[in-house]
N, C-alpha and C positions, 0 to 999 in steps of 0.2 A: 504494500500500500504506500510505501515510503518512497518507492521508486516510480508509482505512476503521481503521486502528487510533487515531484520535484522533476518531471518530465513537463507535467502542465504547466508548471512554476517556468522551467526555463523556455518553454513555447510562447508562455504569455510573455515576457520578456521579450524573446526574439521580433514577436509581431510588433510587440509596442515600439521597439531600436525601427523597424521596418518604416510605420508609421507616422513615426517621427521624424526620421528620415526625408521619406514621400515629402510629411508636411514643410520641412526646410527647404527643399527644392524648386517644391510648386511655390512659397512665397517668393523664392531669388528669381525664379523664373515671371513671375507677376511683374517685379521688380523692373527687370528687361523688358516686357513687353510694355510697359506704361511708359519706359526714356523713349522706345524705338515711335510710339505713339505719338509724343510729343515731337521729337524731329521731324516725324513726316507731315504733322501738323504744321509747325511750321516752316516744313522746305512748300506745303500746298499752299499757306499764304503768301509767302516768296513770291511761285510762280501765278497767282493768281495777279500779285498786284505789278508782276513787270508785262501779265500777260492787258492787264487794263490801261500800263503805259504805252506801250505797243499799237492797242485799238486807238489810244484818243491820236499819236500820232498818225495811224492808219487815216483815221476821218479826216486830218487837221489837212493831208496832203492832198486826198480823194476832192474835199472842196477845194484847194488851190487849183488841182486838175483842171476839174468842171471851169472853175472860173477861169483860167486862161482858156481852156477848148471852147467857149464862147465870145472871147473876144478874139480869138483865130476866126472864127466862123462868122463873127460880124467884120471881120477886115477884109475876106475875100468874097 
């Protein structure tokens, strides 16, 4: 009897080292995925806000266009 209760005793142990374990892992692992979450957060504000400098130069040139290709087409 002394040997199936110190069988269970070291089982229960090993699971709980196991457990424990697991549990140290998956928070270091949380850990990482929360920094990698915030860099891509903001490498997408990055690119969102050089992709919005980009458009308003896009517009600022698309009207210079238009306004010369009209006064071309009223000169000739």
């Amino acid at each position: 009897m002394h040997d199936v209760s110190t069988l269970i005793y070291v089982l229960g142990t090993f699971f709980e080292a196991v457990a424990t374990f697991l549990a140290v892992t998956h928070t270091s692992h949380k850990e990482d995925t929360d920094d990698i979450i915030k860099n891509l957060k903001a490498e997408r504000d990055n690119f969102k806000q050089d992709y919005l400098l980009e458009r308003k130069r896009r517009l600022e040139i698309e009207s210079k266009y238009e306004e010369l290709k009209k006064k071309l087409e009223n000169t000739v």
